[in-house]
C-alpha positions in Angstrom: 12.0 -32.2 -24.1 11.6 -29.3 -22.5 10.6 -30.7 -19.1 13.8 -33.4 -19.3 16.6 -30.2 -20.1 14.8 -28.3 -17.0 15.0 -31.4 -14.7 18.9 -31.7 -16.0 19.8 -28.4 -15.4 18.3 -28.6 -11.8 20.6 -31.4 -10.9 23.5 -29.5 -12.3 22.9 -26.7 -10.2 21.8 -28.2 -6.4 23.6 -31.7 -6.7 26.4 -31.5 -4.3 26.1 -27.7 -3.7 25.6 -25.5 -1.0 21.6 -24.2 -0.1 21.8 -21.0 -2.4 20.2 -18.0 -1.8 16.5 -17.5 -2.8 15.6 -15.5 -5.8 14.1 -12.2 -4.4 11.4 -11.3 -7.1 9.5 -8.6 -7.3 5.9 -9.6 -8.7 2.7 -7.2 -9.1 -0.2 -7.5 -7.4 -2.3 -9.1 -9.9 0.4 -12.4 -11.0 1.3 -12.8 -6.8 -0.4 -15.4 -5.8 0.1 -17.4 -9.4 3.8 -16.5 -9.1 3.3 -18.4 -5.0 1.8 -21.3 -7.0 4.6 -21.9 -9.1 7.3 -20.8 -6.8 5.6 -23.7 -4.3 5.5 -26.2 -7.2 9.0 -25.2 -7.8 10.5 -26.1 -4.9 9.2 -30.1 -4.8 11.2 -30.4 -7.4 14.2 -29.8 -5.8 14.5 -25.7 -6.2 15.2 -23.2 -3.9 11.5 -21.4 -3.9 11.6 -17.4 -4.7 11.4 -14.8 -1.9 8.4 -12.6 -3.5 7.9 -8.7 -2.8 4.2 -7.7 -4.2 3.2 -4.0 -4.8 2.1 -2.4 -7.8 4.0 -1.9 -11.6 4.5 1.4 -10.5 5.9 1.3 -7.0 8.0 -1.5 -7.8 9.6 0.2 -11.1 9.9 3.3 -8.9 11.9 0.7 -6.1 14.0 -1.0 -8.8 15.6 2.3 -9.8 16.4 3.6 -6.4 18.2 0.0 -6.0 16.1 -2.1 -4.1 17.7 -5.4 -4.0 15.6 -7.4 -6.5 17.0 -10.2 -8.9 13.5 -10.4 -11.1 11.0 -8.1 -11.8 7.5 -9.6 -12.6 5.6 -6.1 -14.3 1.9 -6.5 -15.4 2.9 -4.3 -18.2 5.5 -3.8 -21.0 6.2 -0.4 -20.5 8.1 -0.6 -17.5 10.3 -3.4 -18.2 11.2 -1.9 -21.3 12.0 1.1 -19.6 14.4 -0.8 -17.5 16.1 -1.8 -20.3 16.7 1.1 -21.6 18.3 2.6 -18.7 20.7 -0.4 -18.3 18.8 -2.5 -15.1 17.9 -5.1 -16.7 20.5 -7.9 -18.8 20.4 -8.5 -22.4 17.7 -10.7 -23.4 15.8 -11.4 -20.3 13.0 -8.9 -21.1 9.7 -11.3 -22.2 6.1 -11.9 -21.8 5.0 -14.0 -19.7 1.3 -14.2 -19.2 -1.5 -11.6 -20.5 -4.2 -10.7 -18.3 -8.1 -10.1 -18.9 -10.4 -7.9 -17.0 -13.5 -8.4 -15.7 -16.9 -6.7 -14.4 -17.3 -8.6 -10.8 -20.0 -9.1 -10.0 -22.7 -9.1 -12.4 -26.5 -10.4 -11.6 -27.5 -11.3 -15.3 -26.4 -8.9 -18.3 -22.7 -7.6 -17.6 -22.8 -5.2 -20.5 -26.1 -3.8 -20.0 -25.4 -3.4 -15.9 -22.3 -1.6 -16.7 -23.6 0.4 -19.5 -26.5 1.5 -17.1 -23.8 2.3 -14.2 -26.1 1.9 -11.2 -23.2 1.5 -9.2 -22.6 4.6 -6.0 -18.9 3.2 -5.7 -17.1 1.2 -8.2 -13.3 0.1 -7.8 -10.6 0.3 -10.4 -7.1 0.4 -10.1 -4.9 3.3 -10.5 -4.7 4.2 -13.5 -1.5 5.8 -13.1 0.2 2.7 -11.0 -1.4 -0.1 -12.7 -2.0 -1.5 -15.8 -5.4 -3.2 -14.9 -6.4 0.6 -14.1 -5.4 2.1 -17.4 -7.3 -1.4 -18.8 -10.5 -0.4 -17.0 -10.3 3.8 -17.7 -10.4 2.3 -21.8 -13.4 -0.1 -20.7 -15.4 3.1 -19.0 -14.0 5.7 -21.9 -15.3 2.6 -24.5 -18.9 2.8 -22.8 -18.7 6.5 -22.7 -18.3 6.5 -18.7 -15.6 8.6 -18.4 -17.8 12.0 -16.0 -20.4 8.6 -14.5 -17.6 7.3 -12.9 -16.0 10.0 -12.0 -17.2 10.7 -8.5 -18.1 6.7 -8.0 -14.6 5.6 -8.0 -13.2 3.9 -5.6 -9.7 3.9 -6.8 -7.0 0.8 -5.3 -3.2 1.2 -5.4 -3.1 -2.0 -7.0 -5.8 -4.7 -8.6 -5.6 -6.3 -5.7 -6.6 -3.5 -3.5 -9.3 -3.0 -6.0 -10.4 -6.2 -5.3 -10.8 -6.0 -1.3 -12.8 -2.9 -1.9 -15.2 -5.1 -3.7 -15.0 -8.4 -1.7 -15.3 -6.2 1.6 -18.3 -4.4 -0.1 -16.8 -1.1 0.3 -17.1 -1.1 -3.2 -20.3 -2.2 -5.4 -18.7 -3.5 -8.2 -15.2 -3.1 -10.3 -13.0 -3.8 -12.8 -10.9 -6.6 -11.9 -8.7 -9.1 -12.8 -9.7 -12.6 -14.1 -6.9 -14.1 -12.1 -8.9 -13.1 -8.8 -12.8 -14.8 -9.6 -12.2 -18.6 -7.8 -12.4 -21.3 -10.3 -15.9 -22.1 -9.3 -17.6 -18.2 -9.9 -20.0 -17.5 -12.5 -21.1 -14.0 -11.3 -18.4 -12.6 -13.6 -18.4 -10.7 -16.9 -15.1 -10.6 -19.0 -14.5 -7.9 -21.0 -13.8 -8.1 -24.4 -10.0 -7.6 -25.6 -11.3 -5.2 -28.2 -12.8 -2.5 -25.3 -9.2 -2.0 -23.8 -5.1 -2.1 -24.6 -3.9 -5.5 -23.8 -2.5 -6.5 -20.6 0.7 -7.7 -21.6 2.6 -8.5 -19.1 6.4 -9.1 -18.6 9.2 -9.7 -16.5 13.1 -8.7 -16.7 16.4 -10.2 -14.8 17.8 -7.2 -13.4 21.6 -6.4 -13.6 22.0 -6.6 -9.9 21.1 -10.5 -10.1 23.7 -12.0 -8.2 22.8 -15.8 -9.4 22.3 -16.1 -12.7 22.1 -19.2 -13.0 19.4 -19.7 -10.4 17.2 -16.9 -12.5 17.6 -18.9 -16.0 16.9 -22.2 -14.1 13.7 -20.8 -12.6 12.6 -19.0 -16.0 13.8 -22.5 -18.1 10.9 -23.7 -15.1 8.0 -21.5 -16.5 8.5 -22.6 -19.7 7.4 -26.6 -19.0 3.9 -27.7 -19.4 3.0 -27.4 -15.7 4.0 -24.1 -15.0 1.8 -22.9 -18.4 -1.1 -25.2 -17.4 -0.9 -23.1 -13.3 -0.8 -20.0 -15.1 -3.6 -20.3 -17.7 -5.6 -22.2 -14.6 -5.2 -18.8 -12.9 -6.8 -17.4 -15.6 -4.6 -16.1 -18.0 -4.0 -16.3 -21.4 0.0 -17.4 -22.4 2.3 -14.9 -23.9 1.9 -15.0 -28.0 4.7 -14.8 -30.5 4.6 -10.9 -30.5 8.0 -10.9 -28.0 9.4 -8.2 -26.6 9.2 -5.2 -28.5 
């Protein structure tokens, strides 16, 4: 039902209309090139696909309020979008999950919880803790395993999760703490963490005030809602938002 209203509202909006201007999202690092996936998939069925400024929660929250000219704002957290809210960026009732994340210990030889328990590692990447949600994810996973003074002169610390990442895939790093959303479909040297060892990764995303198509916004968001846009993002690895809401 869903999938038809979407497909309706589509042809209301483009059918005899003038090309409108892309959505200009920003997205953070982690949900970038899930958000490319969709946006591409978007556009064969006759939308106009998303501009899409990357960067971390932190950075792009810090952008947003100095009036960067974004319609969307794709956070990997709740605390920023809400904040948002509350200072009047964002409009009434467009502040929701959309995905959570998981983190991961990449990569791992046999026993992920007994290699990191053992930290044998001379540099291992996280994100910033301060920037990114991942980070603060993996600073509860290394405070869990009592890591915290380890780690401390190990890390190698990313802007972003996906700066975290390039440390390790360019083996500046020996390990990290990473997203689930960056191991390809086809790895197995990966160990995800348990939900228990860290404060979810909620993540969320807003329409902001300055959103000068509305109705292109609501027609892309009515768009993440059908069955192939949920089955992209959980192939990506995430799990899909739960009834908690907003909050």
């Amino acid at each position: 039902m869903l999938n038809r209203l979407f497909g309706l509202l589509l042809i209301c909006m483009w059918s005899g209309a003038a090309v409108a201007a892309p959505l200009r999202i920003a997205v953070a690092a982690n949900f970038a090139p899930t958000l490319e996936k969709l946006a591409a998939h978007y556009a064969t069925l006759g939308g106009v696909s998303p501009e899409l400024v990357r960067g971390s929660s932190g950075k792009l929250y810090a952008q947003i309020r100095q009036g960067a000219p974004f319609d969307m704002f794709f956070s990997a957290d709740i605390a920023r979008p809400k904040a948002l809210e509350e200072s009047g960026f964002v409009i009434d009732g467009s502040r929701q999950d959309y995905a959570r994340g998981r983190l991961v210990l990449w990569p791992v030889n046999k026993d992920g919880q007994r290699e990191l328990a053992a930290f044998h590692y001379s540099r291992f990447a996280i994100a910033n803790p301060r920037l990114a949600p991942y980070g603060r994810a993996a600073q509860d996973v290394l405070r869990h395993f009592k890591l915290e003074k380890a780690a401390a002169k190990r890390l190698v610390v990313g802007e972003n999760i996906a700066q975290a990442y390039q440390f390790v895939h360019s083996k500046n790093a020996d390990a990290g703490l990473l997203a689930r959303a960056q191991m390809p479909p086809s790895s197995t040297d990966y160990w995800l963490i348990s939900d228990d060892w860290h404060r979810p990764i909620r993540q969320q995303r807003v329409v902001l005030t300055r959103c000068d198509d509305i109705e292109a916004a609501r027609a892309f968001l009515m768009f993440l809602q059908t069955d192939v846009a949920k089955q992209i993002i959980r192939n990506d690895g995430y799990q899909l938002p739960t009834l908690e809401g907003a909050e």
